[in-house]
Backbone bond lengths (Angstrom), bond angles and torsions (degrees), N, CA, C in turn:
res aa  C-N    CA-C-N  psi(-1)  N-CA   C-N-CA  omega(-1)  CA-C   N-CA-C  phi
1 X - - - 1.462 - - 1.525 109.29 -
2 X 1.401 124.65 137.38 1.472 121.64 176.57 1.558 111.52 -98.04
3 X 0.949 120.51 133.41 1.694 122.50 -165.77 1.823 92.10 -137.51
4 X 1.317 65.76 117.95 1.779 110.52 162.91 1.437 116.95 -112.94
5 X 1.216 120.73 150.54 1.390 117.90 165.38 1.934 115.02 -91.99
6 X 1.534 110.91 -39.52 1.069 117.07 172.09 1.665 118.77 -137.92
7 X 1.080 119.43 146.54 1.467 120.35 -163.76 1.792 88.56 -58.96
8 X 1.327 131.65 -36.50 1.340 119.21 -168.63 1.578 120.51 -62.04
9 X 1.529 101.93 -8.86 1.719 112.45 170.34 1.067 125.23 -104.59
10 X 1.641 101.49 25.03 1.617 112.29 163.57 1.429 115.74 -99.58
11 X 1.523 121.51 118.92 1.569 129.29 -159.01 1.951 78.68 -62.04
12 X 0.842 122.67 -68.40 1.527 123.42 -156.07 1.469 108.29 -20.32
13 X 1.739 98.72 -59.18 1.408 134.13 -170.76 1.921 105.76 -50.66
14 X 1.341 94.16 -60.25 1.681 108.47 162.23 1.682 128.76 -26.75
15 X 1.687 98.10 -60.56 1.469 146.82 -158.26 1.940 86.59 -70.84
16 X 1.438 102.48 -66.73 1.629 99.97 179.40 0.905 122.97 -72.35
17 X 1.397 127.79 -30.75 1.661 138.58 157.71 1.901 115.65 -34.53
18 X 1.183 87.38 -39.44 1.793 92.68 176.70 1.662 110.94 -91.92
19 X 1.458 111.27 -20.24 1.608 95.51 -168.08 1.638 83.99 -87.96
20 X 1.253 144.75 -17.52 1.488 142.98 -176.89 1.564 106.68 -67.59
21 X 1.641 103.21 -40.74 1.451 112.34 178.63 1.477 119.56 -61.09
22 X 1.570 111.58 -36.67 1.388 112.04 173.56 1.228 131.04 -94.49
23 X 1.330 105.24 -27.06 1.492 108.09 133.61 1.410 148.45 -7.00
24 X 1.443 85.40 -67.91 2.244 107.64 179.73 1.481 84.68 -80.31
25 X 1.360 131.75 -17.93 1.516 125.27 177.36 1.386 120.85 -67.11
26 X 1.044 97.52 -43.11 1.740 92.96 -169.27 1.548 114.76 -111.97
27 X 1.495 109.10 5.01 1.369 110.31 164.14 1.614 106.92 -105.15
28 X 1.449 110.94 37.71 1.620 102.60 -165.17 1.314 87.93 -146.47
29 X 1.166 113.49 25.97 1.610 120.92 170.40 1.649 101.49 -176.24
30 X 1.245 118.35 -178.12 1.142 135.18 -148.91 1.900 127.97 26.65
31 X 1.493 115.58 -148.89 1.210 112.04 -174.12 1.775 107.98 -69.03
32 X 1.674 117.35 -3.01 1.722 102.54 -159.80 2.361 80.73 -91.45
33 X 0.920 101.29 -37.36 1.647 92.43 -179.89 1.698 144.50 -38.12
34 X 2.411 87.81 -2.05 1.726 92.05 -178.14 1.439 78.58 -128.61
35 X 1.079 138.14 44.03 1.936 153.41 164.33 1.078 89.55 -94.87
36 X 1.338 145.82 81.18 1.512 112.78 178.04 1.521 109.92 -92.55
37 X 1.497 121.75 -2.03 1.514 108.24 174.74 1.701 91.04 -105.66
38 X 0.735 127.39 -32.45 2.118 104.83 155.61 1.329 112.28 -18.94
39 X 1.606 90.14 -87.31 1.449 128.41 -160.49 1.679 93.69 -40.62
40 X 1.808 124.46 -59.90 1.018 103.64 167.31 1.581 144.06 -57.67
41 X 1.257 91.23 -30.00 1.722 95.74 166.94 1.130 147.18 -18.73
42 X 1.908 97.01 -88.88 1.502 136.56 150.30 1.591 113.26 -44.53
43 X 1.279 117.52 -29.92 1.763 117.56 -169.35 1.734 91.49 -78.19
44 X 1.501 117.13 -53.11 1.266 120.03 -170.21 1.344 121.44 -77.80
45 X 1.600 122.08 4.62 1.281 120.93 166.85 1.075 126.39 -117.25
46 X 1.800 116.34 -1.66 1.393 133.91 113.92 1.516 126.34 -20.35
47 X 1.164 99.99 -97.00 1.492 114.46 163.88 1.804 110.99 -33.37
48 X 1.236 136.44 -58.16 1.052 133.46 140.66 1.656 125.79 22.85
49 X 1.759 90.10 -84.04 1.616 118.31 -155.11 1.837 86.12 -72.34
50 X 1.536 106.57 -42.19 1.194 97.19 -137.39 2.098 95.33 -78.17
51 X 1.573 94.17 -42.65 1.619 92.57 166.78 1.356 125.42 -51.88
52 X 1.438 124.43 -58.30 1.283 106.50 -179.39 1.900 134.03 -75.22
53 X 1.335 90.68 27.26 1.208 110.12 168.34 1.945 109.63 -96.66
54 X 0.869 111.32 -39.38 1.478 134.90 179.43 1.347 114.56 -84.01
55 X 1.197 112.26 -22.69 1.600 111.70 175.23 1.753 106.95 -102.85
56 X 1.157 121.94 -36.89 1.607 145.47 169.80 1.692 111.73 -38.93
57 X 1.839 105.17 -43.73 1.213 135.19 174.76 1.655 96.90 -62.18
58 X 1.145 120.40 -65.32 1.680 121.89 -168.07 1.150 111.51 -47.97
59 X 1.678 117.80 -38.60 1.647 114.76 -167.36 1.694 108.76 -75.04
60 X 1.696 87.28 159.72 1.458 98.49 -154.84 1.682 103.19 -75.70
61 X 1.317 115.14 -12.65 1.473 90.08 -165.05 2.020 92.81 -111.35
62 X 1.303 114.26 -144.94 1.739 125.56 -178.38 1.621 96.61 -110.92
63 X 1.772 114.21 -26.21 1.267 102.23 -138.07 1.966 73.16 -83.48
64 X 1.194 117.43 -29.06 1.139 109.45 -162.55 1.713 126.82 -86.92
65 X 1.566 107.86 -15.14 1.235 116.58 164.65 1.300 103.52 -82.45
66 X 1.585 123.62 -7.51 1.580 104.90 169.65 1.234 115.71 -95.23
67 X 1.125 136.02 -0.59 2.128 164.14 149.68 1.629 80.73 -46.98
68 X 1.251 134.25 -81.52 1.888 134.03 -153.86 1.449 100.18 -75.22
69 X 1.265 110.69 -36.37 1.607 111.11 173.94 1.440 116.62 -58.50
70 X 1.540 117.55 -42.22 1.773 110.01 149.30 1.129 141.76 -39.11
71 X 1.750 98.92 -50.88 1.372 107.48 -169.03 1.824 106.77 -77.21
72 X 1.313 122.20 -23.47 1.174 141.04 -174.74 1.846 113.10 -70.91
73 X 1.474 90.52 -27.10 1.867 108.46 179.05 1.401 95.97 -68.54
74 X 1.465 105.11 -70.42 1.431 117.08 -164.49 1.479 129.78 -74.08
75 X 1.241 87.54 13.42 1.546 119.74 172.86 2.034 113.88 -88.38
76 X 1.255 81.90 -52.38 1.113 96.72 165.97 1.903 121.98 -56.16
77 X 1.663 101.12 -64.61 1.170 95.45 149.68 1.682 141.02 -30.21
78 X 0.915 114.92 -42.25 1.134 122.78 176.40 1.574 119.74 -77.10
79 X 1.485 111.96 -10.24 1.437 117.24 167.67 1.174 98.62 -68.12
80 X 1.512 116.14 -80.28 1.462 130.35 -156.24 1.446 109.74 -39.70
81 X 1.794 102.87 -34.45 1.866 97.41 -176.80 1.741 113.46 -79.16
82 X 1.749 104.56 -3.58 1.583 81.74 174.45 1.594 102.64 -130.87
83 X 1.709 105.33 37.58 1.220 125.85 139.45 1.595 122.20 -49.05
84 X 1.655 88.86 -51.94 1.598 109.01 -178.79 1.691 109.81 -52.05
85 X 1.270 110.55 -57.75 1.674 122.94 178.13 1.773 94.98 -56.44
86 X 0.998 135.72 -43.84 1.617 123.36 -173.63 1.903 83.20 -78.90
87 X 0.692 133.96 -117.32 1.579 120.08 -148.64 1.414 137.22 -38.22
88 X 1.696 105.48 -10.44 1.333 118.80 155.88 1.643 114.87 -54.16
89 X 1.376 105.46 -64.91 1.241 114.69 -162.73 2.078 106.59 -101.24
90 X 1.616 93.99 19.34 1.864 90.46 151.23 1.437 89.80 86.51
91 X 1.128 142.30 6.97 1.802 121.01 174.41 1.753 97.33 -95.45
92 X 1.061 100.95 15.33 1.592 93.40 162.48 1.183 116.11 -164.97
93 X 1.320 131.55 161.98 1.328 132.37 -175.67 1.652 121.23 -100.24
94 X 1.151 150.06 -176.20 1.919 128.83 -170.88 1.284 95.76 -66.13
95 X 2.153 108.85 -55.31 1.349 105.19 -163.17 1.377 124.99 -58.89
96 X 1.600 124.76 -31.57 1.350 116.87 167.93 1.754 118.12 -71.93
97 X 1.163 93.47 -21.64 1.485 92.95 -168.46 1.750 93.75 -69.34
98 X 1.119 102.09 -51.33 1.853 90.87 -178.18 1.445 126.59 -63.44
99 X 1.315 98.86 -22.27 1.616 111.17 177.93 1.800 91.91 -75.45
100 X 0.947 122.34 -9.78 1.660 96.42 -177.27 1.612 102.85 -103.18
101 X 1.670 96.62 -33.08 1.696 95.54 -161.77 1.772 99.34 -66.29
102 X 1.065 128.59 -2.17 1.593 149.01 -145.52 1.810 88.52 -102.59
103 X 1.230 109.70 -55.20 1.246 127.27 -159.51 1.983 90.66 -72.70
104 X 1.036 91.56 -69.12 1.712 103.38 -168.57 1.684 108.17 -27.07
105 X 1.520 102.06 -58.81 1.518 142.20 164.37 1.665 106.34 -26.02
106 X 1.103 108.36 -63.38 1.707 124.25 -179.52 1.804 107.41 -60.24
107 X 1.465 112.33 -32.99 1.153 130.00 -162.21 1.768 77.55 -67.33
108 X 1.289 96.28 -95.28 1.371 120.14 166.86 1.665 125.84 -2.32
109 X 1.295 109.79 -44.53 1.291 116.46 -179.02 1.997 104.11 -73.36
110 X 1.467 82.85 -54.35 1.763 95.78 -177.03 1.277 119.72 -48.19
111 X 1.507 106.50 -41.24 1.658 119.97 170.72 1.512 126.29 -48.63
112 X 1.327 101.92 -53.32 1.506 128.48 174.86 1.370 107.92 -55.53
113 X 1.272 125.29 -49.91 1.722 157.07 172.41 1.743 89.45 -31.34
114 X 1.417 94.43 -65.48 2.109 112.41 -169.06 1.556 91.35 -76.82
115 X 0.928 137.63 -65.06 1.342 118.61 168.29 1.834 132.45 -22.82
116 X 1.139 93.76 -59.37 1.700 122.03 -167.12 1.974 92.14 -70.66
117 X 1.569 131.61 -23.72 0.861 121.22 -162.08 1.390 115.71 -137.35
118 X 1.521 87.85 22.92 1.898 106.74 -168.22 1.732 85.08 -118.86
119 X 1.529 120.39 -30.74 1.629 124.24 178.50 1.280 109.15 -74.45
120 X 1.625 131.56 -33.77 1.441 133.27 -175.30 1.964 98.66 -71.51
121 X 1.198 122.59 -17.56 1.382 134.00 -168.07 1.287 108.94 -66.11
């Protein structure tokens, strides 16, 4: 069983908390800020990773915070792929773009981590 006291002392939880933060960053300025179904996109699959990590935490059993712990992975996933659409179309440059898809990635790994050790439970 993995024991936390609060979902906010989950590195994962942390981990997506910041890629959401930079996120609302760089679609809150430059050319991705008049995208507005981007901008919503990427913000909400941010928001995504980082909620159903925090809500996953509330449910009563493991089998079921590891159900949001999926959806929270592939959430993540879903950043990095419209990472691609921000550096395709110029709202980002390689080096940020890798510095985020890097970040998402870490999310991702950590998730899997709570996954991988919420199933041995």
């Amino acid at each position: 069983m993995v024991t936390f006291q609060r979902f906010e002392d989950i590195l994962a939880w942390q981990k997506a908390r910041e890629l959401t933060k930079v996120v609302y960053g760089f679609t809150s300025n430059g050319p991705a800020v008049r995208d507005f179904g981007y901008r919503d996109q990427i913000r909400g699959a941010a928001v995504s990773s980082m909620s159903n990590i925090a809500e996953g935490f509330d449910r009563d059993t493991d089998k079921e915070f590891q159900r949001f712990l999926f959806i929270s992975r592939a959430s993540a996933s879903e950043v990095q792929s419209l990472l691609y659409v921000a550096l395709d179309q110029n709202y980002l440059n390689k080096e940020k773009f890798f510095e985020l898809y890097l970040l998402a990635g870490e999310v991702k790994k950590l998730v899997g981590g709570l996954i991988h050790s919420l199933g041995k439970s």
